[in-house]
Each structure stands twice: as C-alpha cells, then as structure tokens.
C-alpha positions in Angstrom: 37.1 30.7 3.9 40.0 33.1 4.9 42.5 32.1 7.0 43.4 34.8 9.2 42.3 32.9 12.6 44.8 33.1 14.4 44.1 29.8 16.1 43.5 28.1 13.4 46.3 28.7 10.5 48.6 25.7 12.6 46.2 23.6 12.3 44.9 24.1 8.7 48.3 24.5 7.6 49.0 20.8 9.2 46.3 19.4 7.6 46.9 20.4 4.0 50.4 19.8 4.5 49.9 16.0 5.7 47.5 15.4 2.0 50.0 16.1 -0.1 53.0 18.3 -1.2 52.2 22.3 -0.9 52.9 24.4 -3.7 54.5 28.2 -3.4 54.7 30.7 -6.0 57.5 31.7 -7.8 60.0 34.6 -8.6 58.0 37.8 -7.8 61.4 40.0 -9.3 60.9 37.9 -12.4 57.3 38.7 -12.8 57.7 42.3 -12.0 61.2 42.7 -14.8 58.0 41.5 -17.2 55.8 44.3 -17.1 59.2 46.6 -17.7 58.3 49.3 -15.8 60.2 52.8 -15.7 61.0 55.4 -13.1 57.4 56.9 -13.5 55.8 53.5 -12.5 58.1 53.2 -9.7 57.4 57.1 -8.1 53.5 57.0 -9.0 51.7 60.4 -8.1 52.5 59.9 -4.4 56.4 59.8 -4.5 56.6 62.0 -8.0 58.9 64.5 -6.7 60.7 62.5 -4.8 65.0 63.0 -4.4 66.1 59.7 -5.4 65.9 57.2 -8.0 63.1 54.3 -7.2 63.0 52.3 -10.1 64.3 48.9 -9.0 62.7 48.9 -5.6 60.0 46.8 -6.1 58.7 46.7 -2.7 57.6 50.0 -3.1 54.9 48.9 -5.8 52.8 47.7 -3.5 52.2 51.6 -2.5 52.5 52.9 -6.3 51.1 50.1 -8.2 49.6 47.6 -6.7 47.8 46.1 -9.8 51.1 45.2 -11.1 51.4 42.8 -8.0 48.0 42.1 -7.5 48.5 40.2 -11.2 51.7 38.6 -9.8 50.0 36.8 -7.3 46.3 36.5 -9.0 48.5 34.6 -11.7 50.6 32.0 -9.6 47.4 31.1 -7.4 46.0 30.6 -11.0 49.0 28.4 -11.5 48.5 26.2 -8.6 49.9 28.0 -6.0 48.7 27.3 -2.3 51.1 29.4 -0.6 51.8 32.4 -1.9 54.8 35.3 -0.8 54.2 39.0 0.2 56.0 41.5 -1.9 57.9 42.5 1.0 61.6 40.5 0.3 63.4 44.1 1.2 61.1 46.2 3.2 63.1 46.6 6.5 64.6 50.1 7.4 68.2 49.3 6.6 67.1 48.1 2.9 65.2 51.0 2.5 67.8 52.9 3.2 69.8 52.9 -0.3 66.3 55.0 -1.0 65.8 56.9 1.9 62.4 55.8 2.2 62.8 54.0 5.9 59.4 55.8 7.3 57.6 53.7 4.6 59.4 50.0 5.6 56.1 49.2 7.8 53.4 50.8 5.5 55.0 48.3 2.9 54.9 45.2 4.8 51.2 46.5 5.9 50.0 47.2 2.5 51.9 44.2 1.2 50.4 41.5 3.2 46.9 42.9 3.0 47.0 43.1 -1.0 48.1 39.4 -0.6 45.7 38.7 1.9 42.6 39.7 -0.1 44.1 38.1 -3.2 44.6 34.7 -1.7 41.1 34.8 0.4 39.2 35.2 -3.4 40.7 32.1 -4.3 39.8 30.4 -1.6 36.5 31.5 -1.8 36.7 30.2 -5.5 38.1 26.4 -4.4 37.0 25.7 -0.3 39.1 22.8 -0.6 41.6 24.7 -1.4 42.8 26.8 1.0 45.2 29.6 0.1 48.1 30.9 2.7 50.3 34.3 2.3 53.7 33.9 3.5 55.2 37.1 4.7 58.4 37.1 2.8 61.4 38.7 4.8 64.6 38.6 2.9 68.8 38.9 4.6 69.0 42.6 3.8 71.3 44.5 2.0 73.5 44.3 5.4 75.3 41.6 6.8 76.7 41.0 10.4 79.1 38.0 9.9 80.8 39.6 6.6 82.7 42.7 7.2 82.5 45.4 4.1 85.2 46.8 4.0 88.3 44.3 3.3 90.8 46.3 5.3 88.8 46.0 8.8 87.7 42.8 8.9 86.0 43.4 12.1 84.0 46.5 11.4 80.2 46.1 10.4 78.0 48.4 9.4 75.5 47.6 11.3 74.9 46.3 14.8 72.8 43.3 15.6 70.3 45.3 18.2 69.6 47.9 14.9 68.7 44.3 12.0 67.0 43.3 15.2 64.9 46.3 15.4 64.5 46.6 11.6 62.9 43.1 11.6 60.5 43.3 14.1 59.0 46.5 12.6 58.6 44.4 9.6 56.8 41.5 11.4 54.8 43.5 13.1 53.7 45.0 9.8 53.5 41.8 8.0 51.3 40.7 10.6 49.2 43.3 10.9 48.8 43.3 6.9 47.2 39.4 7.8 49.6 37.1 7.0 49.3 33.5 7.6 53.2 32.5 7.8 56.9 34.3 9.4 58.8 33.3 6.2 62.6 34.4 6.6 63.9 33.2 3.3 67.1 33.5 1.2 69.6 33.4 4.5 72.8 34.0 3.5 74.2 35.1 6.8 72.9 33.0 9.9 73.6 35.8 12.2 71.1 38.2 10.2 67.9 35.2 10.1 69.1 35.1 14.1 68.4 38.5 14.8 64.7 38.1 12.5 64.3 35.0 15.1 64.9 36.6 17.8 62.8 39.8 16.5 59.7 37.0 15.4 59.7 35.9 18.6 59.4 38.7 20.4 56.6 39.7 18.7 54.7 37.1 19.0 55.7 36.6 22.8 53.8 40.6 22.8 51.0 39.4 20.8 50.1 36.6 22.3 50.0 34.2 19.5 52.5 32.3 17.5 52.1 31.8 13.7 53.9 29.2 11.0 57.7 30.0 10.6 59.1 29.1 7.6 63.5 29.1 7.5 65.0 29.0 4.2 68.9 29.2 3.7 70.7 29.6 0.2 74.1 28.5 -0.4 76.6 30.1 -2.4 79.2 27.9 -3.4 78.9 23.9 -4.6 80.4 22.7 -1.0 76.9 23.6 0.1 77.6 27.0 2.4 75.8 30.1 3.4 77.8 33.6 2.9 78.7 33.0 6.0 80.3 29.8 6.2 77.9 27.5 7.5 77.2 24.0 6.0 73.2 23.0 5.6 73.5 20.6 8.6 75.0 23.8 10.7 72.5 26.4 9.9 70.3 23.6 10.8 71.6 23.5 14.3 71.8 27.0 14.8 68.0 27.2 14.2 66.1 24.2 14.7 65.4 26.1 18.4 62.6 27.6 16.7 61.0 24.9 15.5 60.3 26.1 12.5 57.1 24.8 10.7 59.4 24.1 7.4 62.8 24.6 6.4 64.8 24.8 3.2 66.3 25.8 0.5 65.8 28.4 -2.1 67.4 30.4 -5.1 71.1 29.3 -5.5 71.7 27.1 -8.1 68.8 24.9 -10.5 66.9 22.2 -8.8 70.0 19.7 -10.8 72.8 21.2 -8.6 71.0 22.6 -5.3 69.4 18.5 -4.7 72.8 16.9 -2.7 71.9 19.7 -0.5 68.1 19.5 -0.5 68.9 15.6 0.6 71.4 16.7 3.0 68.6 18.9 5.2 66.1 16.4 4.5 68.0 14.0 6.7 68.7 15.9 9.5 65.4 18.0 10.4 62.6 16.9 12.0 60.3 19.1 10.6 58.9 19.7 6.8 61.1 20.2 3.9 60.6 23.2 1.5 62.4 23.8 -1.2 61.8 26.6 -4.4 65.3 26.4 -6.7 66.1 28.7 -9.5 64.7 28.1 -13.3 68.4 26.7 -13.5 71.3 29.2 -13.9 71.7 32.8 -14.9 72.9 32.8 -18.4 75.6 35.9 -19.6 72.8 38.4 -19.4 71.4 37.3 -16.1 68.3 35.3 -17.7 67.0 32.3 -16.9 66.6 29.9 -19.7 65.3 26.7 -18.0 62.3 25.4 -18.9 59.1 24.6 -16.9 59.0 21.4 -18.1 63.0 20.7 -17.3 62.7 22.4 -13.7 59.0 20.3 -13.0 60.8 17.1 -14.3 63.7 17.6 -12.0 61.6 18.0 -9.0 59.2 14.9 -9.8 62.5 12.9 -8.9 62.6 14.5 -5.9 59.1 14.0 -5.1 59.0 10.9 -5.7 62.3 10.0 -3.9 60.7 11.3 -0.4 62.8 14.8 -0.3 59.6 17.4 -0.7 56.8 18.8 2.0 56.7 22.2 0.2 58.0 23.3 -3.2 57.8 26.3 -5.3 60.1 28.4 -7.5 62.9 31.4 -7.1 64.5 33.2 -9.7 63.6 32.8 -13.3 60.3 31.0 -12.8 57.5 32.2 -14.1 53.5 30.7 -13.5 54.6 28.1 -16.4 56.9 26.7 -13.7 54.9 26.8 -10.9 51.9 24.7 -13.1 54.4 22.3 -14.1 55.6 21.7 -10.6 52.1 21.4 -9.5 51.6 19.1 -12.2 54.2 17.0 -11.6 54.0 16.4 -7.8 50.7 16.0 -7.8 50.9 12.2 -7.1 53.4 12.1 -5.1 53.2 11.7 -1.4 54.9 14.3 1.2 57.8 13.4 2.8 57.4 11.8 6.0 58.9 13.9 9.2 61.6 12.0 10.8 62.1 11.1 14.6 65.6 12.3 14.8 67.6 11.1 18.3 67.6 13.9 20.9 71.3 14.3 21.3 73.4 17.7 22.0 73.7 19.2 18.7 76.4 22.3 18.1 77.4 24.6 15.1 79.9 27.1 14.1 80.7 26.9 10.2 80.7 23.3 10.9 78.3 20.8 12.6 78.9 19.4 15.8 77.2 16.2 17.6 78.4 15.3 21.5 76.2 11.8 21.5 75.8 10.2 25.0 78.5 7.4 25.1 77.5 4.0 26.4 79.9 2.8 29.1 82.2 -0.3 28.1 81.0 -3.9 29.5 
C-alpha cells in the first residue's frame, strides 16, 4: 500500500511507531562519494554546457542521475530501513546559489521526493506489514542568520530571514508535491534558520489544507552539547516544541559514544518521540569514517535498551551495513515511552529557562 493519504500518514505513522523502534536510512553523501562520480556525471546531457562546476552537488543527481540514487535508497530499504530521506539536504535557492542553478531548487525537491516515493511504495508493496515512509530532508543551508560572516561586522548577515523563509517554503511545497510522507528539517545548526523552515512548513500547510509528520533534528558542535548558534539541547527544545513536532533529535555530530549525554538530555525533556541517527563515529585525518557497523549497532543497543530511542538511523559514514546492524540490534527492544511533562512556562535564549508556578507559603 502507498502512503501518500494524506489523512492517513499520522495515523500509520503512530501505529508503527507505538510497535517498535523505526528505522531511517543512513548517509546519502556517503553512498553517493561511493560510486565516485566525475564532473560528466554531475552535468549529464541536460546541464553539459553549463558555466559552472557541478560536481559535488548532489542534489542535482536526482535530475542527471537518478539511478545513482534510486540504488541509494533501493539499498537502505534493503537494509531495513522504514523511513527513508529525499535527496534533497541542499535544494533551497540560497544553496543553489554557489551553482547558480536556483530555477532548479523546486524541480529538485519535486523530482527528489517522487523518485523516493516510488522507491519506497515498491517495498511496501513487497512487505504490507511493512510500510515504508519518505522523509523530505531539508538541511540549515549554506547561510546562517544568527552567525555573522564576516568577523569585522558582527551584525551584518547575508541574508535576511523573510528571503531563508521564502527559500524553504518553495522547497516544501516541492517536497510535497514530489509525495512525501514527513517535513524533516534535519542537521539545525542555527535555530533561527529551522525557525524560518517552521514558519515556512506551516504556512504551507495552513494553504494546503492538511498537516503532515514534522520531524526536528538539531546537531551540536562542540562536547558542552550546543548548536552553532549557542543553544543547549534543552533550549532548542524550547524554542520549538510549539510545533509539536512528531519526533525530535539528534543527528550527525559526533559517534553514537560521545553524542548519547545529549541524546539522554532531549529524551528527558520532550514529550514527543525521540530520533536519533549519529555519525559512523569520527572523521579520521582524511575525512573517513572508520567505525564499524557492528561498533555503531552495539552502541545504540544500549540505548535501546535503556529507554532513550523512538527512531534511529545513521548520518555520516554509514553505509547499509550500519543501518542492518541497527535494525538488527533494536529489534527487541521496546520504543521509548512519551513522557507527560508538567505544563509550566518554558523560555530559551542560548540557555533554558523555566518560570514554574510557586505554591504560596502555609
């Protein structure tokens, strides 16, 4: 059965999730640096002429050679996958502006959903009980609207939140069009730039009429447990738990070993699912990843079986080995439970902030 009902993704969604702990794919670059592909690849027929250099932008594949991604995803829902991520992590205008391909930013998040679409509805054709989602991967750009880029004028930005704004809803809009099943705004560095592709989600779906599953994932960048930003876990939380998202997370960052205080910081606080998908541990001098399926799945059994996971996958560096092992390894594990947390005035800057209602002396 497919699962582009509108109506109905919530609700299937909920029910897998409440079985067991959902598995994601993994690191779509990773794959992709496999198949070593050159400029050629990258510009295919259509774009052979064109006045800049493309390889790198792997969005663009999903135009030029989609078979490269079609096997990226064919082999992760081989893996195990349930949930698996558009090849769409930089396809806003402003991203696609390093290659002056900005009038293609929708056609990519179109394409790139429906290739993921049809891949994911053959496998659940193949397994019923096994429904199969596509997650429309939007990534913090190659922009940021909290960190100034030029160290002389700390207040100058190069671009304006009403522009990111703009530039993410024209990425929904695509993604959704493409037939995704999930809003997934992943790898939030900067809380300002996931606020604007809030606010740009939700206007979309205010004009559509429907709402689907959002997924928030943050990474940190230093061992203290902050965004790029500034914010701690428990404050990004604050800033976005208005949207009540359907999970919330972590991702990339560090190995499953260092990014787990963090993961059981998160996992306190929000009332909603917990998804996590770490790194295959930590770049090593070349910018490789040398951890092994069998180290990252071993790793995240302990938090499975400690309570910590709804939803777990893999970032950077892991491959369809990892995502098998993970599968493997949670398999017997039940999801964590959702916890009633106290409805009390909740704040953030870089730092959380809780006003609770004092009770008056006796």
């Amino acid at each position: 059965m497919a699962t582009t009902n509108r109506s109905d993704v919530v609700d299937l969604l909920n029910a897998c999730a409440e079985k067991r702990i959902l598995i994601m794919d993994g690191a779509m670059g990773t794959m992709i640096q496999r198949e070593k592909l050159q400029e050629a690849n990258y510009r295919g027929e259509r774009f052979k002429d064109w006045h800049k250099d493309l390889k790198g932008n792997n969005d663009l594949l999903v135009l030029t050679k989609p078979s490269v991604i079609e096997k990226v995803h064919n082999d992760f829902l081989a893996a195990g996958a349930d949930i698996i991520e558009t090849d769409t992590f930089n396809a806003t205008r402003v991203s696609m502006a390093d290659y002056d391909m900005q009038d293609y930013a929708y056609e990519m998040n179109v394409e790139g959903a429906k290739l993921a679409r049809r891949i994911a509805d053959e496998w659940t054709a193949k397994t019923p009980d096994k429904p199969r989602f596509v997650a429309g991967a939007i990534g913090p750009m190659n922009q940021s609207l909290s960190v100034s880029p030029d160290v002389d004028n700390p207040g100058f930005r190069s671009v304006t939140f009403d522009q990111v704004m703009a530039s993410y809803k024209e990425q929904v809009e695509g993604l959704i069009e493409g037939g995704v099943d999930i809003i997934l705004i992943e790898t939030i560095f900067d809380t300002l730039n996931a606020k604007a592709a809030i606010f740009a989600t939700e206007e979309v779906f205010e004009e559509r009429g429907f709402r689907l599953p959002v997924f928030m994932s943050c990474t940190i960048t230093d061992m203290s447990g902050r965004n790029l930003s500034g914010q701690t876990i428990e404050a990004f939380w604050h800033s976005v738990q208005h949207v009540k998202p359907f999970a919330v997370g972590l991702n990339c960052a560090f190995g499953a070993e260092l990014l787990r205080p963090h993961a059981v910081t998160i996992a306190a606080v929000a009332d909603t699912r917990i998804c996590v998908y770490p790194n295959a541990g930590l770049p090593n001098e070349m910018g490789e990843y040398d951890e092994t399926p069998e180290v990252t799945a071993g790793l995240l059994k302990g938090w499975a079986e400690e309570g910590i996971l709804n939803i777990v996958g893999g970032c950077c560096g892991t491959t369809p080995e990892h995502i098998a092992a993970i599968a493997e390894a949670v398999a017997d594990s039940k999801p964590r439970e959702i916890p009633t947390i106290e409805p009390v005035m909740r704040l953030s800057g870089i730092d959380p902030v809780q006003i609770a209602t004092l009770t008056p002396a006796e």
